[in-house]
C-alpha positions in Angstrom: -59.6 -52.3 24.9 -61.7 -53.8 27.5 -64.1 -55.7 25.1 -60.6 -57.2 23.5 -59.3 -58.0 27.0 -63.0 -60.1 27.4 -62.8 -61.9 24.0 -59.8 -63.2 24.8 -60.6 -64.6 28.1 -62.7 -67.1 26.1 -59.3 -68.5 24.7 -57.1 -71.1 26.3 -53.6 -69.7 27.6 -52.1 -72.1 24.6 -54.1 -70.6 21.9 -52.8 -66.9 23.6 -49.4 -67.5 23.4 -49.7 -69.9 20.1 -51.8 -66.7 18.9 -49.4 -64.2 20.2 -46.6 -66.0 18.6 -48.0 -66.4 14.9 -48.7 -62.3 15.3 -45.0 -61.6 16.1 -43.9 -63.7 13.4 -46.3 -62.9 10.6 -44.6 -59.2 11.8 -41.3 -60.7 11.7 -41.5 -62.5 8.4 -43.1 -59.1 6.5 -40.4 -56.7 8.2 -37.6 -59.5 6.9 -39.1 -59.2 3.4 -39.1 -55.3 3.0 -35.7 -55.4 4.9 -34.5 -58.0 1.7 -36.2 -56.0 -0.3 -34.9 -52.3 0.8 -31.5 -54.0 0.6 -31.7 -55.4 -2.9 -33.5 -51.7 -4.4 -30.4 -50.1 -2.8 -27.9 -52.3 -4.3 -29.7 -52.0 -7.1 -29.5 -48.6 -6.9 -26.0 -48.0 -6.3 -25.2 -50.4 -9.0 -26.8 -48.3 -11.3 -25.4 -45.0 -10.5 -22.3 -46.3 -10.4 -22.9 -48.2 -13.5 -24.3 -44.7 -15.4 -21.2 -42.8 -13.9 -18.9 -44.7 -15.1 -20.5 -45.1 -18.4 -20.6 -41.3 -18.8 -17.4 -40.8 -18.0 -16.1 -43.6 -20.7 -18.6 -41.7 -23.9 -16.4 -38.3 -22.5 -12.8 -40.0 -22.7 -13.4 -42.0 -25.7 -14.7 -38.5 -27.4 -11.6 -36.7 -26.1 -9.2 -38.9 -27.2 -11.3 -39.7 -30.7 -10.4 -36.0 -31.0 -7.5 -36.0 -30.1 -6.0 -38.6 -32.5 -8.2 -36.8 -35.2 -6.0 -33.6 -34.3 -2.6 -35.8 -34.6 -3.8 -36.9 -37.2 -4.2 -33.1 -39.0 -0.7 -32.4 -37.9 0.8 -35.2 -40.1 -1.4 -33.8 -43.2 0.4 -30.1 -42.7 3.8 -30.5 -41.7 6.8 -31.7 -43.7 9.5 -32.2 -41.9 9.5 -35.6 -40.9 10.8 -34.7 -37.6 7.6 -33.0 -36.9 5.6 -36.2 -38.8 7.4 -38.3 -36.6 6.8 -36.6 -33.6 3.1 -36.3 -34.6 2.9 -39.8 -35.6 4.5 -41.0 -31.6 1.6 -38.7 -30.1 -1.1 -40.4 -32.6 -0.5 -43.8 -31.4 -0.2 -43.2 -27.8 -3.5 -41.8 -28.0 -4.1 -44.8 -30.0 -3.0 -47.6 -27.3 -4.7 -45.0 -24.5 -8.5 -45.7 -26.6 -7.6 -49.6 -27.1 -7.4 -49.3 -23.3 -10.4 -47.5 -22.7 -12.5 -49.8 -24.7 -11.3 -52.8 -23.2 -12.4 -51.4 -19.1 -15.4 -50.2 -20.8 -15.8 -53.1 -22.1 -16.2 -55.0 -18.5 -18.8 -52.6 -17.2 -21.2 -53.8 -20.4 -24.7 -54.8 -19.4 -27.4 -56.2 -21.4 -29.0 -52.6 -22.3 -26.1 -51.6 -24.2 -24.2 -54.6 -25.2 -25.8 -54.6 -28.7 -24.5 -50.6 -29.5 -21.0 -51.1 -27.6 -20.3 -54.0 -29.8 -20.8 -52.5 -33.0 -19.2 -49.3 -31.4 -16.2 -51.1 -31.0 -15.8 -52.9 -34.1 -15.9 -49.2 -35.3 -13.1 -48.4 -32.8 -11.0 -51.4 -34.0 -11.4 -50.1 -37.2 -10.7 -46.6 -36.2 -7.3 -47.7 -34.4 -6.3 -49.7 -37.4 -7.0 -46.7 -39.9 -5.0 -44.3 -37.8 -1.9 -46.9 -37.2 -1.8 -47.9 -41.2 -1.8 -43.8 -41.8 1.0 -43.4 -39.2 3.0 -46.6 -40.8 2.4 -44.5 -44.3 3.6 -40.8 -43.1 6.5 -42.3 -41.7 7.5 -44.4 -43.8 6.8 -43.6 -47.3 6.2 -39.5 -46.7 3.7 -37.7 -45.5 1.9 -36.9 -48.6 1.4 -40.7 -48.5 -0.1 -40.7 -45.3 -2.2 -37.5 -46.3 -3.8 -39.4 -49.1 -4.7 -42.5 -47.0 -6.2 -40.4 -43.9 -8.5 -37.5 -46.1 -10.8 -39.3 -47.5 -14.3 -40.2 -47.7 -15.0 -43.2 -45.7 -12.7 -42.2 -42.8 -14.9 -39.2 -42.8 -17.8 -41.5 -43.2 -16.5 -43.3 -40.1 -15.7 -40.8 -38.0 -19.7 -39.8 -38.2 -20.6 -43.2 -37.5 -18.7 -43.0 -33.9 -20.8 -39.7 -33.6 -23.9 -41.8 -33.8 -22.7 -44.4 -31.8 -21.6 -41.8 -28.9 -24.9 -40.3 -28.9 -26.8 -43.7 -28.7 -24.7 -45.2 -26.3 -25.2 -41.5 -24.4 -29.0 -41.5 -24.6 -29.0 -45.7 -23.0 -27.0 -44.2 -20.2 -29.3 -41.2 -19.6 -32.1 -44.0 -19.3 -30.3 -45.8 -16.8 -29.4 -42.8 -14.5 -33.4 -42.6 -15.0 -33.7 -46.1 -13.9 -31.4 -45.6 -11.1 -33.6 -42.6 -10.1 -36.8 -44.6 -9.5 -35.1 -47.5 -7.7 -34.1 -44.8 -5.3 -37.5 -43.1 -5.2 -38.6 -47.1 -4.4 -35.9 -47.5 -1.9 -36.8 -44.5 -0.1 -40.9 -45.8 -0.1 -39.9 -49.2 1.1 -37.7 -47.1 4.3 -40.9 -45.7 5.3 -43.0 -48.8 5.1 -39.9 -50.5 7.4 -40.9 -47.5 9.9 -44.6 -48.0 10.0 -44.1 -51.6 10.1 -41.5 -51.1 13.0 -44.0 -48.9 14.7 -46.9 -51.6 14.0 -44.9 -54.3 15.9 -44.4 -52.4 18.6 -47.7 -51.9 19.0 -48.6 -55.2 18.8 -46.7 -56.1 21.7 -48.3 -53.8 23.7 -51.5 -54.6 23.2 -49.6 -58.7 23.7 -48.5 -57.5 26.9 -51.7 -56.0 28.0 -53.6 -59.3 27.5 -50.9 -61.7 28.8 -50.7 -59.3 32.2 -54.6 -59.2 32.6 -55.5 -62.5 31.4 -52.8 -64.8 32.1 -50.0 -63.0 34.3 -53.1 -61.5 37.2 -54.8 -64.6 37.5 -51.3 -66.5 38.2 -50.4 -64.1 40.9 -53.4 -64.6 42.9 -54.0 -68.3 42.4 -50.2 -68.3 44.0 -51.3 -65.9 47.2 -54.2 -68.6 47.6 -51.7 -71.7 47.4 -49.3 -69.9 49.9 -52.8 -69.3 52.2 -52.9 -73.0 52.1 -49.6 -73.8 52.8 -49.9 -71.3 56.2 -53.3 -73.5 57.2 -56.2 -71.7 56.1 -57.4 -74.7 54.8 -60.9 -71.9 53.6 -59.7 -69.6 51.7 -61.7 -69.2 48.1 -59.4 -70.2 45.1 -59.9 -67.4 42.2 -60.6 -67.7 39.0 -62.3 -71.5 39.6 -64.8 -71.4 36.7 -62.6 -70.7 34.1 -62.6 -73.2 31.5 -58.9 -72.8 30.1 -55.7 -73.9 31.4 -56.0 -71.0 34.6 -59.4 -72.5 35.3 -57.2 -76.1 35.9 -54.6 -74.7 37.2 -57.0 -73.3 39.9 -59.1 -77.0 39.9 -55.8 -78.5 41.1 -55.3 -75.9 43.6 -58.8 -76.8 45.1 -57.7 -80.8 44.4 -54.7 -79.8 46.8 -56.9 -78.1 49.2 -59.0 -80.8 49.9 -56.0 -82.9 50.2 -54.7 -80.6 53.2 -57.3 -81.5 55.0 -56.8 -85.5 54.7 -53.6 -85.2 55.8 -54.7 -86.6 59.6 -56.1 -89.5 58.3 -53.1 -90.3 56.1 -50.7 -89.7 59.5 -53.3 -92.6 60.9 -53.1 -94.8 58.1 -49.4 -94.3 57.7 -48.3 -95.7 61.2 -50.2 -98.7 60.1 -48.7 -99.0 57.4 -45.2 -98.5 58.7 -45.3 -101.2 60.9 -46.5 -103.5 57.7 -43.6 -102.0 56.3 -41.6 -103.4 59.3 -42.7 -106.6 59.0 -42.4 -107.2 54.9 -38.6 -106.0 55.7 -37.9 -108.6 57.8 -39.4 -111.3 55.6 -37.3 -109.4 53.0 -34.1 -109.8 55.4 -35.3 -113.6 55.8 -35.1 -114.4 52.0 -31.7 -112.1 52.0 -29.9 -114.3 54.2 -31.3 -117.7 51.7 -30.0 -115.7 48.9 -26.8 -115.4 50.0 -26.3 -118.8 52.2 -27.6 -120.4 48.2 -24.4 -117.9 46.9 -21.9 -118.9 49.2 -22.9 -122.7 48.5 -22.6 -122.1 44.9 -19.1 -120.4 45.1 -17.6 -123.1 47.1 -18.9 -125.6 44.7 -17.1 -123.8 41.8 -14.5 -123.2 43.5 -14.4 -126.7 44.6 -14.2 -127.8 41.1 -11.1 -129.6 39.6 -11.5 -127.8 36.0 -11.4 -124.2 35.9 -15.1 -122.6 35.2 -16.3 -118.8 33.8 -19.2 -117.7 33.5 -19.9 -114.6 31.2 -23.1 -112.3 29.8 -24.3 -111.6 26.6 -21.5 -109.2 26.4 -18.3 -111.2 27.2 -18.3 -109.7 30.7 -17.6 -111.9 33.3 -20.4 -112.9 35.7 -18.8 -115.3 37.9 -15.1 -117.6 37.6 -13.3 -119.8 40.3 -10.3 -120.3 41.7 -8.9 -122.8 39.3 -9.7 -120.8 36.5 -7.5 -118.1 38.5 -4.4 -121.1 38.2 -5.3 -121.6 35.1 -3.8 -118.5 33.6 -2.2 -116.9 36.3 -4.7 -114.0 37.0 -4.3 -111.2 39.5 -6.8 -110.7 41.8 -8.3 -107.5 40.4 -10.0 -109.8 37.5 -13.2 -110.6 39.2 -16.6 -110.4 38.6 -17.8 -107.8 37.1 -14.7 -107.6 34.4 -14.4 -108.0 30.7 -13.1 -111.2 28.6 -10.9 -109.0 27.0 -9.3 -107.6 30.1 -8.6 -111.3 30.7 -7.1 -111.8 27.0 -4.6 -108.6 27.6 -3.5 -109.8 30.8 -2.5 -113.5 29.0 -1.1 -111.7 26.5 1.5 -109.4 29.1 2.3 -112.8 30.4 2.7 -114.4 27.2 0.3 -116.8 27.6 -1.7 -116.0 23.9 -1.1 -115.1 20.9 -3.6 -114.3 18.6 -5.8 -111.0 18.0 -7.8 -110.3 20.8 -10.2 -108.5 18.8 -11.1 -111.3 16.5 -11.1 -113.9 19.2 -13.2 -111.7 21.1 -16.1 -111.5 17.8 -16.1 -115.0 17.6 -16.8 -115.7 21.0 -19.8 -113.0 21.2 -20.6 -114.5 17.7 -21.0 -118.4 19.7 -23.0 -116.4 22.4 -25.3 -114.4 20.2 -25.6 -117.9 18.3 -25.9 -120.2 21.2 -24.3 -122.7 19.7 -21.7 -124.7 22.2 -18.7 -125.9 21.5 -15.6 -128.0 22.5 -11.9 -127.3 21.3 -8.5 -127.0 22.5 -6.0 -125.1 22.6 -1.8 -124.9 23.0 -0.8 -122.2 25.4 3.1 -120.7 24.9 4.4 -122.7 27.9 3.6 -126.3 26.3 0.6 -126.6 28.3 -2.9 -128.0 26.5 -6.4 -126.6 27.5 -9.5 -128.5 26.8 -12.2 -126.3 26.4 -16.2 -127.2 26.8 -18.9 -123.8 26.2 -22.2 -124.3 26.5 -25.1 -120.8 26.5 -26.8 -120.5 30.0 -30.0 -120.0 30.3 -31.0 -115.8 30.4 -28.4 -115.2 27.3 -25.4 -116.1 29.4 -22.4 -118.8 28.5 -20.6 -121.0 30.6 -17.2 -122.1 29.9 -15.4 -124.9 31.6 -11.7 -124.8 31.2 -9.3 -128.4 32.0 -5.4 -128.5 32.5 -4.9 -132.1 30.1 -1.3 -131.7 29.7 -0.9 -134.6 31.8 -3.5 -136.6 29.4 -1.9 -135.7 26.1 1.8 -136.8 27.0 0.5 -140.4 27.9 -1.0 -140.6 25.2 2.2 -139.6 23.1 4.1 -141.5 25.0 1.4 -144.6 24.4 1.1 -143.8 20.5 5.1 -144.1 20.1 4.8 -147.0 22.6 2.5 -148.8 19.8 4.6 -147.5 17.0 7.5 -149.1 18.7 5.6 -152.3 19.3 3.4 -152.3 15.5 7.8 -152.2 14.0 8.5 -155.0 16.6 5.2 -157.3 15.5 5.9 -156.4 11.4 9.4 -157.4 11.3 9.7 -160.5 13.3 9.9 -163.5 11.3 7.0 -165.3 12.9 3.2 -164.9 11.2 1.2 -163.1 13.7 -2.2 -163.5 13.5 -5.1 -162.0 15.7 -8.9 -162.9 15.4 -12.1 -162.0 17.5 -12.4 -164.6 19.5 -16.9 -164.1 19.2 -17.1 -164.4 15.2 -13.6 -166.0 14.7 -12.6 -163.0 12.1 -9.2 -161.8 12.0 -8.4 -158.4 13.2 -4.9 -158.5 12.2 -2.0 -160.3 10.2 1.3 -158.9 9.9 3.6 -159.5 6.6 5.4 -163.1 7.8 1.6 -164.2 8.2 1.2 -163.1 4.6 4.1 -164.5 3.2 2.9 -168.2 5.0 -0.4 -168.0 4.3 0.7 -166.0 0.2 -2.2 -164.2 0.8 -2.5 -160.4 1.5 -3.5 -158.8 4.2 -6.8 -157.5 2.7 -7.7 -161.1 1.4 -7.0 -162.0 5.1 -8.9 -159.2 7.2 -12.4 -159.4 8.1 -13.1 -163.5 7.1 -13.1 -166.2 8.8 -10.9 -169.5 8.2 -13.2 -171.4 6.3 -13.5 -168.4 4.3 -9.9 -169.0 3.7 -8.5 -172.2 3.9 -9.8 -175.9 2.7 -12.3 -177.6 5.5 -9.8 -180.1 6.6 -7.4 -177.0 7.7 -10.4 -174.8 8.7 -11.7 -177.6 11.3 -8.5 -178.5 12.8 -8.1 -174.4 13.4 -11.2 -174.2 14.6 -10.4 -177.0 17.2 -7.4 -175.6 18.4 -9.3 -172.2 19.1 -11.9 -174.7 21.4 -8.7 -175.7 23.0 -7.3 -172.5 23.5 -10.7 -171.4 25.0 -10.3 -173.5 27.5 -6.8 -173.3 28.6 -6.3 -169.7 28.5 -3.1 -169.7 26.9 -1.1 -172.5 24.9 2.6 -170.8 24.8 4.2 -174.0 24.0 4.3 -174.8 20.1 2.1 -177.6 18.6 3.4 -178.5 15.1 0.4 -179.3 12.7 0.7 -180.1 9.1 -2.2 -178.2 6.8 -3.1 -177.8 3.3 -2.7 -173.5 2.3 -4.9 -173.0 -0.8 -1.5 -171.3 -2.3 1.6 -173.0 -1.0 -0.1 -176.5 -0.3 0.7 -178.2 2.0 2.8 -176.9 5.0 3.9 -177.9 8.3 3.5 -175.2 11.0 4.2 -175.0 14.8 2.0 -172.6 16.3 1.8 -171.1 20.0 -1.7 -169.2 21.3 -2.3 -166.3 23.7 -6.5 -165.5 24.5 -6.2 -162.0 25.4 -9.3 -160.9 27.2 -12.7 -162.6 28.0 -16.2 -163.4 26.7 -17.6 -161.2 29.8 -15.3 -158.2 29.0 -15.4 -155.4 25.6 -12.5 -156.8 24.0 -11.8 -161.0 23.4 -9.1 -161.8 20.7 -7.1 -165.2 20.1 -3.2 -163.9 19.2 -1.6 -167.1 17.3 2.3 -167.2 16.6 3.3 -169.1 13.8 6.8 -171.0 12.6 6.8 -172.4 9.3 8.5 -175.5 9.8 7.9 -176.9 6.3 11.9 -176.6 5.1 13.1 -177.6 8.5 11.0 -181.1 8.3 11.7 -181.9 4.6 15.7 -181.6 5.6 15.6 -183.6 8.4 13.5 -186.1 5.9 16.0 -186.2 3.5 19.2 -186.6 6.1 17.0 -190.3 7.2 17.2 -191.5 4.1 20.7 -190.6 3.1 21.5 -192.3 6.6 
């Protein structure tokens, strides 16, 4: 015992438990086996005796009642009275149906050692049955000398030996496995006695575990503790055990001495601490210092947002909300519990209790984290349920964040309704007035515009008209003296009453026109255009012609 106590205090503690473990369970696996195998002899065992009893007990009725029917039988051949036939005949076929039913529960105890026997035993049985039910039909029917002559014979006789044989084989497999059935027990009852001695072998073996954990690893604990709680009291002196052992005690015990040593430092670390503690001091208040910048630069920023005319969240990878002001507040009517620190969709539920959306939150909600995740900004805008129109600018933050500024433009919008019917109204006016109105930049002398009395006058189109100049259009006599009345109107500003000019039109020939000018704009502005207003005169001028002459 003692040299197995010193070979194992060359082993680490890991390698003592690791060792101690694999012992128990090589025990464990080896006791689970035989325990399998005890249980599956015994089964086997019992299925086999029971098997074999049963069997037995089947070869005995099936010979009883073979007998039996066999004796019926005899009692048909001597008697005749059919009363008596009859009654033997009722007797012969319950006996009859009472074998059928035999053979069929015998039938489900079968195994593979008699299966070949039993099945030609039956077929013998069948034809048995049949034999005895055509000699009953015969007797009692026809007479019993009928039936007589049907049942003595020599191949019932011949068949009756034949079940003989088959009894006695079928007996002789079932002696062989009550044989069987003996050994498994003889085995069951060996493998119950290796159980013990393996029962009896792990105990032991925990023993002899519990010997070497106490003295090798459990001892040396105990007393490396007593030497820590020696140090603890101030005996900064006291010998630490088991020092030179080179397994996980031996550190244990190294760190111990470590710890030692350390005790006695401690003075020198109470010096060095104080100095330290006023360093301490001072980085605090330079920490303070650069607190109070911090949150002076916070406050700045959070009166400039909230300063802001457009409403303005901030939010984190996540869709939760970092930072938003007070406009975005007005913006949707938010209570004050929506602050930093909140979800987007906490914001989207709340416009949705005051009707102020209407989509699916959750599919809003993925494509914003998808724009995030992207970082791809974007400007759109969007109708809110109580008429009002938000313009919306994101742009991503630097750190992952996204920044969304948010502006009220209902105002905007309505002008610009109320300006677009304005130019409908005024585009309805300018098309249907009988004056040609034409409209050229005044820088390349182009027209801009011509509505359809300036198309009728001219009998051009206006996409013949658009985009060229008058020389482009008209023969240079009527090209130069337009050109000269623009030079005029350059310099005058406006010419609103009508000068009456006679030109040749490429189409209509020639015509006689009074025209009146507005210059709208400037050559030091974006926009400088020439408007001209035109009467075609021609008619008017060749009836007043014609009323001279007749005069």
């Amino acid at each position: 015992m003692t040299g197995l106590v010193g070979w194992t205090r060359d082993l680490s503690v890991t390698e003592k438990i690791y060792g101690i473990a694999a012992g128990l369970m090589v025990v464990t696996i080896v006791l689970m086996v035989m325990s399998i195998q005890s249980v599956r002899l015994q089964t086997g065992y019992r299925h086999l005796q029971g098997s074999s009893a049963q069997a037995a007990t089947n070869v005995g009725r099936v010979n009883g009642l073979i007998y039996a029917i066999v004796m019926e039988s005899r009692g048909i051949y001597m008697s005749t009275e059919r009363t008596k036939v009859k009654q033997y005949a009722d007797e012969l076929l319950k006996r009859n149906r009472e074998l059928a039913s035999v053979m069929e529960r015998w039938k489900e105890t079968v195994r593979a050692d008699d299966a070949e026997q039993f099945s030609a035993f039956k077929k013998r049985i069948d034809q048995f049955i049949e034999f005895r039910r055509e000699l009953v039909r015969r007797a009692v029917e026809i007479s019993p000398a009928a039936g007589r002559e049907w049942g003595d014979n020599d191949a019932n006789r011949a068949l009756r030996t034949q079940l003989n044989v088959d009894l006695e084989a079928l007996a002789r497999i079932y002696n062989e496995r009550t044989v069987e059935a003996s050994e498994l027990g003889d085995q069951g009852r060996y493998a119950a006695w290796y159980l013990l001695a393996l029962g009896l072998g792990a105990l032991i073996f925990a023993a002899l575990n519990v010997l070497v954990m106490r003295r090798s690893v459990v001892g040396p604990l105990h007393e490396i503790t007593e030497a820590t709680d020696r140090i603890a009291a101030g005996n900064i002196n006291c010998r630490i055990p088991h020092y030179a052992r080179a397994d996980e005690i031996g550190n244990l015990a190294y760190a111990v001495q470590n710890f030692r040593d350390a005790v006695s430092r401690n003075v020198e670390l109470e010096e060095l601490g104080l100095g330290m503690a006023k360093q301490r001091d001072a980085a605090m208040d330079e920490r303070d210092k650069y607190s109070d910048k911090y949150q002076a630069t916070k406050w700045q920023l959070a009166a400039a947002i909230n300063s802001m005319p457009q409403g303005l969240i901030m939010l984190d990878s996540k869709a939760q909300v970092l930072a938003l002001n007070d406009q975005y507040r007005k913006l949707y009517g938010l209570p004050s519990k929506i602050k930093a620190g909140s979800s987007l969709e906490e914001i989207l539920q709340h416009r949705v209790d005051s009707g102020l959306f209407e989509g699916n939150i959750k599919q809003y909600l993925a494509a914003i984290l998808d724009r995030i995740a992207k970082r791809q900004p974007t400007s759109y805008e969007i109708n809110l349920s109580d008429s009002r129109v938000i313009k919306i600018h994101e742009r991503p933050m630097d750190g992952g964040g996204w920044v969304s500024v948010q502006e009220d433009i209902t105002a905007q919008r309505k002008g610009q309704k109320v300006l677009e019917r304005t130019e409908e109204f005024l585009v309805a006016i300018v098309e249907n007035i009988p004056e040609g109105i034409l409209v050229k930049d005044a820088r390349n002398l182009r027209y801009l515009f011509v509505n359809k009395a300036a198309e009728e006058m001219i009998g051009m189109s206006r996409g013949e008209i658009m985009g060229k100049t008058p020389r482009e259009l008209f023969p240079p006599s009527a090209a130069e003296l337009i050109e000269k009345r623009d030079r005029q109107l350059l310099e005058r500003k406006q010419q609103l009453e009508a000068i009456v000019d006679t030109v040749d039109n490429p189409v209509k020939g020639r015509r006689t026109i009074a025209v009146r000018r507005l210059q709208i704009g400037g050559p030091d502005r974006e926009s400088h255009l020439f408007v001209s207003m035109i009467e075609d005169r021609t008619g008017q001028t060749e009836v007043a012609a014609q009323t001279e002459v007749a005069a």
